[in-house]
FIDREN-983009 format. One record per residue (C-alpha): residue number from 1; residue in three letters; y, z, x. Coordinates in steps of 0.25 Angstrom, whole numbers. Layout:
% FIDREN-983009
+-----+------+-------+-------+-------+
!  nr ! rest !    py !    pz !    px !
+-----+------+-------+-------+-------+
! NUM !  ALA !     Y !     Z !     X !
...
+-----+------+-------+-------+-------+
This chain:
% FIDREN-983009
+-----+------+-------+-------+-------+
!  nr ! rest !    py !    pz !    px !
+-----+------+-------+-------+-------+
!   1 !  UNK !    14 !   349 !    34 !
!   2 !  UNK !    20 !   359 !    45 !
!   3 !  UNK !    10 !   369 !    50 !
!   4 !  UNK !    11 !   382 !    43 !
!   5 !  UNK !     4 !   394 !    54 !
!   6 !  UNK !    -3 !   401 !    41 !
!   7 !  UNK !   -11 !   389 !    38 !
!   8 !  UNK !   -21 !   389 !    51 !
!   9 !  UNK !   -27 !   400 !    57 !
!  10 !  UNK !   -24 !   401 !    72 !
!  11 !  UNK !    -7 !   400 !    71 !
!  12 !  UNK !     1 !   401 !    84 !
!  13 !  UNK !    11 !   409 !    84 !
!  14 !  UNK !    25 !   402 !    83 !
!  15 !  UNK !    18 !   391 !    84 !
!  16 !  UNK !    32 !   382 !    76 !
!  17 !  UNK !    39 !   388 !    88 !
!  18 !  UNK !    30 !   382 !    99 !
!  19 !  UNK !    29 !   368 !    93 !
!  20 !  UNK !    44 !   368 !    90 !
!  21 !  UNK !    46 !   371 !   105 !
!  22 !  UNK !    35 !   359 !   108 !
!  23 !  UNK !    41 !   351 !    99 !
!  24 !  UNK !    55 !   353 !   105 !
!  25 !  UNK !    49 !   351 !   122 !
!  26 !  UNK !    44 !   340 !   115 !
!  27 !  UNK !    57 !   334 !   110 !
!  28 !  UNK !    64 !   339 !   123 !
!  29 !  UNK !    57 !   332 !   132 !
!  30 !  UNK !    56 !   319 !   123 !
!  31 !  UNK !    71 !   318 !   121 !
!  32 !  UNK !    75 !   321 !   139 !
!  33 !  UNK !    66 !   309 !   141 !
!  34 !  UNK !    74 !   301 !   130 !
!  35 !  UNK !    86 !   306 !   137 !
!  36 !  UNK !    84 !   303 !   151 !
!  37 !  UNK !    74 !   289 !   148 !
!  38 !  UNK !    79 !   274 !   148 !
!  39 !  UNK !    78 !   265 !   137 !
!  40 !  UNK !    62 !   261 !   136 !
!  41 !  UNK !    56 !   246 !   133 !
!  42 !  UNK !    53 !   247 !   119 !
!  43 !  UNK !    66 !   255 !   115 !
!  44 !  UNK !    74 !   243 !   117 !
!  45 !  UNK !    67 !   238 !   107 !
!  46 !  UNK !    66 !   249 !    96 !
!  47 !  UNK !    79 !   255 !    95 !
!  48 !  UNK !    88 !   242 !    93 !
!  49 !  UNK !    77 !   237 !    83 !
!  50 !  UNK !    79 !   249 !    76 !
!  51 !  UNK !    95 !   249 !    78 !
!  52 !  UNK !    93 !   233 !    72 !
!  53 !  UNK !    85 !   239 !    61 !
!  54 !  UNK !    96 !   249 !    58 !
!  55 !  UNK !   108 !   239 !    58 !
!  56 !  UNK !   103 !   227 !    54 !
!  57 !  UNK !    89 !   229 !    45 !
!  58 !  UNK !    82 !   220 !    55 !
!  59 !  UNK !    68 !   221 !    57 !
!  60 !  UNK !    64 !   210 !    67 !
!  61 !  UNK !    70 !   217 !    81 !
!  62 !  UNK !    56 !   225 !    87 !
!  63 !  UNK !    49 !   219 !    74 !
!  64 !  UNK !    35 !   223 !    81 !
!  65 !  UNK !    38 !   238 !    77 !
!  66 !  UNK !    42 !   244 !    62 !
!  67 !  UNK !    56 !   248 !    59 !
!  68 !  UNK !    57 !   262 !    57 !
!  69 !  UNK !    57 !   270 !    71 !
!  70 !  UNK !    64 !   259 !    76 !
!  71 !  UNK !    76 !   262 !    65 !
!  72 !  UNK !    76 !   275 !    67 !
!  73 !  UNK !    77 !   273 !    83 !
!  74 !  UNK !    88 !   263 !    79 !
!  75 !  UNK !    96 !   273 !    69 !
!  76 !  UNK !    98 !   284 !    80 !
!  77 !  UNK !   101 !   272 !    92 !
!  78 !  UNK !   113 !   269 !    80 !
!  79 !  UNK !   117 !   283 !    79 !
!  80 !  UNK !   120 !   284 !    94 !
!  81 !  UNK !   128 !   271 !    93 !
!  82 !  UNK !   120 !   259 !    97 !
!  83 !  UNK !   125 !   246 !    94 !
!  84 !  UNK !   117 !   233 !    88 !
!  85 !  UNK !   112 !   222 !    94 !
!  86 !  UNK !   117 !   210 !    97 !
!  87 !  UNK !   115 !   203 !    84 !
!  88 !  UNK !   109 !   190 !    91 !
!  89 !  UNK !    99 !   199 !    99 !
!  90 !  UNK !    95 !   205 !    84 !
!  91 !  UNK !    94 !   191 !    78 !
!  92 !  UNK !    84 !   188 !    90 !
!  93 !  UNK !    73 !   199 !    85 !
!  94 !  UNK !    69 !   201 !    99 !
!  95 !  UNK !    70 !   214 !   103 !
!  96 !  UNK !    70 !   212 !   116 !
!  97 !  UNK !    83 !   204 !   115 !
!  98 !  UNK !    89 !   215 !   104 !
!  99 !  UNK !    85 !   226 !   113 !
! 100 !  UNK !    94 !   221 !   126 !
! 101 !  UNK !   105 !   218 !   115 !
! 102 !  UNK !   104 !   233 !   111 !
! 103 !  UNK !   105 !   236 !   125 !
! 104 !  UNK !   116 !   229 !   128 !
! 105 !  UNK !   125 !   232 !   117 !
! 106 !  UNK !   123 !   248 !   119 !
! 107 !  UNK !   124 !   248 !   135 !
! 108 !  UNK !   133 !   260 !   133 !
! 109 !  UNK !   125 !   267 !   125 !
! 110 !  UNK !   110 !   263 !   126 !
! 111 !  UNK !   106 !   275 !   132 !
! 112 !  UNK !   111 !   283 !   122 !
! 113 !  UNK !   106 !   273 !   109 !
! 114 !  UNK !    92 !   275 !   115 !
! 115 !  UNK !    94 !   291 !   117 !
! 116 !  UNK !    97 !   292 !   102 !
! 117 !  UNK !    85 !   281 !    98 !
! 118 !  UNK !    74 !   290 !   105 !
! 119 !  UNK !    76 !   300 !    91 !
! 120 !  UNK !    58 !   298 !    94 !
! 121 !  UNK !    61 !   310 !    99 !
! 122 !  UNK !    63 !   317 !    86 !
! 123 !  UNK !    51 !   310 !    82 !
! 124 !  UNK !    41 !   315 !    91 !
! 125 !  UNK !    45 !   328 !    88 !
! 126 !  UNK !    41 !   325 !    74 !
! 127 !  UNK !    29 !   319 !    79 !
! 128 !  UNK !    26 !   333 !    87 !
! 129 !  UNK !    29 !   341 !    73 !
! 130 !  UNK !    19 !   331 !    68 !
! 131 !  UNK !     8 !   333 !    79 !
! 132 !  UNK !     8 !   348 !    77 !
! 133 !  UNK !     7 !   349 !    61 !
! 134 !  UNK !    -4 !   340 !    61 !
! 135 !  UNK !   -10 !   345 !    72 !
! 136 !  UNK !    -8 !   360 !    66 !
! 137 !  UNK !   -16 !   353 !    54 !
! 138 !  UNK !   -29 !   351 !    61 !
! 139 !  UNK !   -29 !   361 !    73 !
! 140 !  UNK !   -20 !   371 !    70 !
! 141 !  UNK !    -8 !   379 !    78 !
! 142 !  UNK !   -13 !   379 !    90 !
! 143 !  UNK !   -17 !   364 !    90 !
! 144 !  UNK !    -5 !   359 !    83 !
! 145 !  UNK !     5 !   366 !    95 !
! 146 !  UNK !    -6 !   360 !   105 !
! 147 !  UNK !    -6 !   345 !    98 !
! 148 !  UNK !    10 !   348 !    98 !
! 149 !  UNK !    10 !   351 !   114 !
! 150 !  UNK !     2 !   341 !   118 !
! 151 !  UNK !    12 !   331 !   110 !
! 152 !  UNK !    24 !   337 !   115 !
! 153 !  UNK !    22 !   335 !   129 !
! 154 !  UNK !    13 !   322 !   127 !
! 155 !  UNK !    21 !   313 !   137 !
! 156 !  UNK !    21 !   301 !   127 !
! 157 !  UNK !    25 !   309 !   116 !
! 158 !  UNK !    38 !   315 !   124 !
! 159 !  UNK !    40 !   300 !   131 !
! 160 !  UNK !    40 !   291 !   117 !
! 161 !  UNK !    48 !   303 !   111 !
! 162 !  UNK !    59 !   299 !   120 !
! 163 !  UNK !    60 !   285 !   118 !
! 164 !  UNK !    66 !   277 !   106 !
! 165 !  UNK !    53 !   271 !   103 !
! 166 !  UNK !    41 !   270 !    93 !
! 167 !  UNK !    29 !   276 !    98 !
! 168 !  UNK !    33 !   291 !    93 !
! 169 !  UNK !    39 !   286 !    79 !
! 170 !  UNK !    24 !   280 !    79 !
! 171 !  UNK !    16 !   291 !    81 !
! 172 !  UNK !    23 !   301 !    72 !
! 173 !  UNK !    22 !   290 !    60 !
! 174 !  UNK !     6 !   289 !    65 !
! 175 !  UNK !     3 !   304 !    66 !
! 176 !  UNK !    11 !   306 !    52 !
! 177 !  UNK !     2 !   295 !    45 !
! 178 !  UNK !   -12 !   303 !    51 !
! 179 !  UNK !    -5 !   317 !    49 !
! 180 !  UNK !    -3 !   312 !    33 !
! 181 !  UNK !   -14 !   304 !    32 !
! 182 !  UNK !   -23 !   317 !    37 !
! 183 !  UNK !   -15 !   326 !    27 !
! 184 !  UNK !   -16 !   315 !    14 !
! 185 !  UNK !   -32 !   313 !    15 !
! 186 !  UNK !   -34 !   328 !    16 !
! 187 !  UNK !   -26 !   329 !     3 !
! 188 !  UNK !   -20 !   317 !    -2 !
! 189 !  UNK !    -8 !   320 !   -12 !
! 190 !  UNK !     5 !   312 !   -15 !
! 191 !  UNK !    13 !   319 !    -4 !
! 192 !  UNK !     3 !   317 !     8 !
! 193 !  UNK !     3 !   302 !     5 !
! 194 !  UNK !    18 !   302 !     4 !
! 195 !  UNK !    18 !   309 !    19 !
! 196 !  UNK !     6 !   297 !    25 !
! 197 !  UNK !    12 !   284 !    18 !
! 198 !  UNK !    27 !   290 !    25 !
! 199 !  UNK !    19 !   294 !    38 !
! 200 !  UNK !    12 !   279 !    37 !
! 201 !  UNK !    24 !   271 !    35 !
! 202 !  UNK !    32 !   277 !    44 !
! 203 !  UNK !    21 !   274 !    54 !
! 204 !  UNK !    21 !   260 !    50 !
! 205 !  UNK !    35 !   259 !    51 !
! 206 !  UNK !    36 !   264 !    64 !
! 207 !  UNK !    26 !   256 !    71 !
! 208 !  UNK !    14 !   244 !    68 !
! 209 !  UNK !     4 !   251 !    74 !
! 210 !  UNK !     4 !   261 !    63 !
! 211 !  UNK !    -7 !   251 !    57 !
! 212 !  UNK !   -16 !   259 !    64 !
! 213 !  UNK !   -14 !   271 !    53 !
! 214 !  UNK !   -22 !   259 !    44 !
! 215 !  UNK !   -34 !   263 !    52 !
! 216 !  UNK !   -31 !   278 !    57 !
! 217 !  UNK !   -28 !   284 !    41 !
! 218 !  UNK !   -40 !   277 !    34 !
! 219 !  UNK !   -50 !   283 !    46 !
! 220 !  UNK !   -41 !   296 !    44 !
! 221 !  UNK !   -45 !   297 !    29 !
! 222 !  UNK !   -58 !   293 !    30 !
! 223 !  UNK !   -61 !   306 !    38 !
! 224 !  UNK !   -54 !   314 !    31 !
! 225 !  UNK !   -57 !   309 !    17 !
! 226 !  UNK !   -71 !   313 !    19 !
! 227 !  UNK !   -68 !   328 !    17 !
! 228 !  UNK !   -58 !   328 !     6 !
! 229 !  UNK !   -59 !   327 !    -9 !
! 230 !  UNK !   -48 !   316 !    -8 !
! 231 !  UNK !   -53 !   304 !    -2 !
! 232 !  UNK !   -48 !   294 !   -12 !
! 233 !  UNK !   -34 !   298 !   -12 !
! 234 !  UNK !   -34 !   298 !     1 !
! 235 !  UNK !   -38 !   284 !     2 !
! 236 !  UNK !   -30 !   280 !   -11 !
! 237 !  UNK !   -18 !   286 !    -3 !
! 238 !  UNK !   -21 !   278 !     9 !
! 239 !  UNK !   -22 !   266 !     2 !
! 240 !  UNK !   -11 !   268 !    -3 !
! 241 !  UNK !    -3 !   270 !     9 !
! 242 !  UNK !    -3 !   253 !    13 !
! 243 !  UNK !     6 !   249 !     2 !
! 244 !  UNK !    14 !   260 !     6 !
! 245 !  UNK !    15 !   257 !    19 !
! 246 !  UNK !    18 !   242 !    16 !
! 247 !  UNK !    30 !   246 !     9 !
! 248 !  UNK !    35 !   256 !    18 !
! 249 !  UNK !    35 !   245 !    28 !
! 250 !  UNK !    43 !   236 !    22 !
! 251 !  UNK !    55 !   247 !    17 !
! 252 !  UNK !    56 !   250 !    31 !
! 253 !  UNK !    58 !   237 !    35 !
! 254 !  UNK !    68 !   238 !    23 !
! 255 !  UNK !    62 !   228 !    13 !
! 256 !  UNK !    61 !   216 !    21 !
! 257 !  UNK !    48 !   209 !    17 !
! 258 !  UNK !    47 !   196 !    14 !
! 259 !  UNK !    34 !   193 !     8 !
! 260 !  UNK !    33 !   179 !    15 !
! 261 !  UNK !    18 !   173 !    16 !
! 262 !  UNK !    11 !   175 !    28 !
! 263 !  UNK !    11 !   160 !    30 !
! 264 !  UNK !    26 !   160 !    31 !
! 265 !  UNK !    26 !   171 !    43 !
! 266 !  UNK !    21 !   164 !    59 !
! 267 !  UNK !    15 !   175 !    63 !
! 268 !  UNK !    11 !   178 !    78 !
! 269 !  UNK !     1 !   191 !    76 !
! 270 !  UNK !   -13 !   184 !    74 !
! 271 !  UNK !   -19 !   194 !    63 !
! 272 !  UNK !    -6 !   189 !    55 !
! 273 !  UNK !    -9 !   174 !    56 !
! 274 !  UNK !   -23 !   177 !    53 !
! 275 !  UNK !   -18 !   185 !    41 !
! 276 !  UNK !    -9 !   172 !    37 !
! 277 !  UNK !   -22 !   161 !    39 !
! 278 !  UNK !   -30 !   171 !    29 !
! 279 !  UNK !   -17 !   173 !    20 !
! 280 !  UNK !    -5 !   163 !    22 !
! 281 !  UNK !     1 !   168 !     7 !
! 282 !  UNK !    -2 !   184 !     8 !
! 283 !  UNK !    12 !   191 !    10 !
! 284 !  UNK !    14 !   203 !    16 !
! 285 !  UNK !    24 !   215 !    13 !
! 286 !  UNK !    26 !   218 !    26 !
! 287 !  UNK !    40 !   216 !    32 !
! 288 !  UNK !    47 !   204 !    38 !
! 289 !  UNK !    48 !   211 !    50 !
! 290 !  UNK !    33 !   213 !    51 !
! 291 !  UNK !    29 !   199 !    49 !
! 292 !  UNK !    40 !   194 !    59 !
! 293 !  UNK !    34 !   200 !    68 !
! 294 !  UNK !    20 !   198 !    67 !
! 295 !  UNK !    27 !   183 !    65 !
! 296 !  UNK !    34 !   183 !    80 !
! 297 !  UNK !    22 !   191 !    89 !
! 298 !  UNK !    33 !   192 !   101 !
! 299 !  UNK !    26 !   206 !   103 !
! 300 !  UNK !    12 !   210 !   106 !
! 301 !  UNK !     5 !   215 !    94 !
! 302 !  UNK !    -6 !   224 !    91 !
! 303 !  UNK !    -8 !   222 !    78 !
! 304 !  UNK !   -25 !   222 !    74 !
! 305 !  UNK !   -29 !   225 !    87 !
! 306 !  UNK !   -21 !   213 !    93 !
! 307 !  UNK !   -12 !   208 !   103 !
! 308 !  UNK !    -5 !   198 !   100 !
! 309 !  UNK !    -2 !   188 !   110 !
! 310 !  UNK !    15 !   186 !   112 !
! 311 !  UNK !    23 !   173 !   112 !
! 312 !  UNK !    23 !   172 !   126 !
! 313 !  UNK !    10 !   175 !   130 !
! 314 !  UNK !    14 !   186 !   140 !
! 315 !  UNK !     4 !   196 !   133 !
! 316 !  UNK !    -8 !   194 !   125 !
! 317 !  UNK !   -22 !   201 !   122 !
! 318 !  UNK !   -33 !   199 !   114 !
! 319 !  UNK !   -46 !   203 !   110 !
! 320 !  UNK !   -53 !   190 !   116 !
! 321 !  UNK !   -48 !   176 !   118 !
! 322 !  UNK !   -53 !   162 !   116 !
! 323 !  UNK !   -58 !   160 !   132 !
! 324 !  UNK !   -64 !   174 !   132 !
! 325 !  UNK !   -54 !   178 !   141 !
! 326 !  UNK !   -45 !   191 !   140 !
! 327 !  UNK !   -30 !   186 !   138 !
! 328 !  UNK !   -18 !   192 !   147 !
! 329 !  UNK !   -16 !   207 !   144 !
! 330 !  UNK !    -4 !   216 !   152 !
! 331 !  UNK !   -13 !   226 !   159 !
! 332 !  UNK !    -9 !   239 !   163 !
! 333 !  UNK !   -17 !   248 !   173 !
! 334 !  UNK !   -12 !   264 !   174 !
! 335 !  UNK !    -5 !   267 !   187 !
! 336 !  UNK !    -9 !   273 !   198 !
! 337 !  UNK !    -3 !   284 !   205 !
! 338 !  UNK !    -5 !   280 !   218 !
! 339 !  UNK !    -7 !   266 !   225 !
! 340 !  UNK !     0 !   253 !   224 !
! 341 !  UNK !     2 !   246 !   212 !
! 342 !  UNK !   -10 !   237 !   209 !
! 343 !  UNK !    -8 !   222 !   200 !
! 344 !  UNK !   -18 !   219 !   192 !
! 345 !  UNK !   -18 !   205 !   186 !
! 346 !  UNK !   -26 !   201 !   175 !
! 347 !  UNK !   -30 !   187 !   172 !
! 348 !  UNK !   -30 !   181 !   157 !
! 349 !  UNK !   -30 !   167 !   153 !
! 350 !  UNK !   -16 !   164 !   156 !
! 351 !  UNK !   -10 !   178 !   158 !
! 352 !  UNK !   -10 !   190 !   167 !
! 353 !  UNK !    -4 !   201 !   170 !
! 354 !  UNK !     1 !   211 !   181 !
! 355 !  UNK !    -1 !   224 !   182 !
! 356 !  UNK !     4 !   237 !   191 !
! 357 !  UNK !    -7 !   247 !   194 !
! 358 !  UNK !     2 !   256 !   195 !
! 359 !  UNK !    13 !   254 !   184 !
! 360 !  UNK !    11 !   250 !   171 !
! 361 !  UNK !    20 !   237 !   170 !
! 362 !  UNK !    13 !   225 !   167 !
! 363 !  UNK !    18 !   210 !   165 !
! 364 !  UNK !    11 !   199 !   159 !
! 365 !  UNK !    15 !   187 !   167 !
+-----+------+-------+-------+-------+
């Protein structure tokens, strides 16, 4: 599906040599900030998941994501050496606990583990490669190279690139899914619905938030159904994509469903326990880890619109609340350029929370 100049009036000329040399800033300047950059938050978390996942075939460190991105940021931190966990700290399933453990047994090589995990790099270039051809696709040459500009010096495109994170493996898998989505409506066939269920299980593989391709591809063949000859294979075709899906899920977390009744799981998220009132016999193929952690809730959620409420009571947000109050919610306000820092407290029930008007650091007493 690579653009071809003869097939669109309006070619540039060269115009492979100018995005290759985008593509290439691009990856330039992703790869001196994965260089020069300390070790981010949510790294500490990813890549000893992923290295866990790789040695051992456990699933519960960093449970609130999907394997996949995080194996492969694992399998590279491997290749340049770095060590396992403690195996208490893995038998804990707190990443917070794993992540220090990781840190602690590769001191003399940590920064050089995380260097060879930011391989995001490689993926944002695939994701720029993507942007272009779909782009060529609807607006030609000249608005491909300008859709492929604007992504290669996008600052948040060049700052997740450098980090061994999520966020870039996300939005290629999300792109890839409308890309295919777009190409199997307008002329569904065997192949093209090969290309979407891969492009949508790696997306659910990668991140949850990938549910929200349930609402983007139907609303996407809806409007393109209406001027093709094809609708119903198109919908058959999407249909079909949920089994799919299921099952891609569970070979990526290798097989490891058990199939237990919902009334034998304690769940913490809200829609589960209402789906476990209405259902207490239904069992779901979805993986162990999956239903661990909607089990434990020791994250924030946002699962159906939701927040979920952690253990602690730190951080919570809802919709309304039993006294007609709002609840305790961490507030940010942009900063300011000039001036003194201003505290902004929020009252709520029993919580509240400080802010800086000029950084965005918040804590929720």
């Amino acid at each position: 599906m690579l653009p071809s100049a003869h097939r669109r009036p309006g070619a540039v000329p060269g115009e492979g040599g100018w995005a290759a040399v985008l593509l290439a800033i691009h990856a330039g300047l992703a790869l001196w900030g994965a260089a020069v950059n300390s070790v981010t938050f949510d790294e500490n978390f990813h890549v000893p998941a992923g290295v866990v996942e790789i040695r051992r075939g456990d699933f519960l460190i960093s449970a609130v994501n999907p394997p996949l991105a995080k194996a492969l940021l694992g399998a590279a931190a491997l290749v340049a050496g770095a060590r396992l966990p403690a195996d208490s700290a893995i038998a804990s399933a707190e990443q917070s606990v794993v992540g220090e453990s990781f840190m602690r047994r590769n001191a003399d090589r940590y920064h050089r583990v995380f260097l060879a995990a930011r391989l995001t790099n490689v993926l944002s270039t695939l994701l720029g490669v993507l942007v272009w051809c779909f782009a060529w696709r609807l607006y030609g040459p000249r608005g491909a190279l300008l859709a492929l500009a604007l992504y290669s010096f996008a600052p948040e495109s060049i700052a997740h690139a450098g980090l061994a994170t999520l966020e870039i493996a996300a939005a290629l898998g999300l792109l890839a899914s409308v890309y295919a989505c777009w190409v199997f409506v307008r002329r569904p066939g065997v192949r093209a619905w090969l290309r979407l269920a891969l492009a949508v299980s790696f997306t659910f593989l990668t991140r949850f938030s990938a549910f929200s391709v349930a609402l983007a591809l139907p609303a996407l063949a809806a409007a393109l159904a209406r001027r093709g000859r094809h609708a119903g294979r198109a919908w058959i075709g999407l249909a079909s994509l949920v089994p799919a899906t299921v099952l891609s899920l569970d070979l990526g977390y290798q097989g490891k469903v058990s199939f237990l009744p919902l009334k034998d799981h304690g769940f913490y998220s809200v829609p589960f326990r209402a789906l476990q009132r209405e259902w207490p016999d239904l069992r779901l193929p979805l993986p162990d880890a999956c239903m661990a952690e909607a089990a434990r809730g020791h994250s924030t959620t946002f699962l159906f619109g939701r927040i979920a409420l952690s253990r602690s009571g730190t951080t919570s947000r809802s919709r309304s609340s039993a006294s007609g109050r709002s609840v305790s919610w961490p507030r940010c306000w942009p900063g300011r350029p000039w001036g003194r820092p201003r505290l902004v407290r929020r009252r709520a029930g029993r919580g509240s929370s400080w802010c800086s008007g000029r950084r965005s650091f918040c804590s929720s007493p």
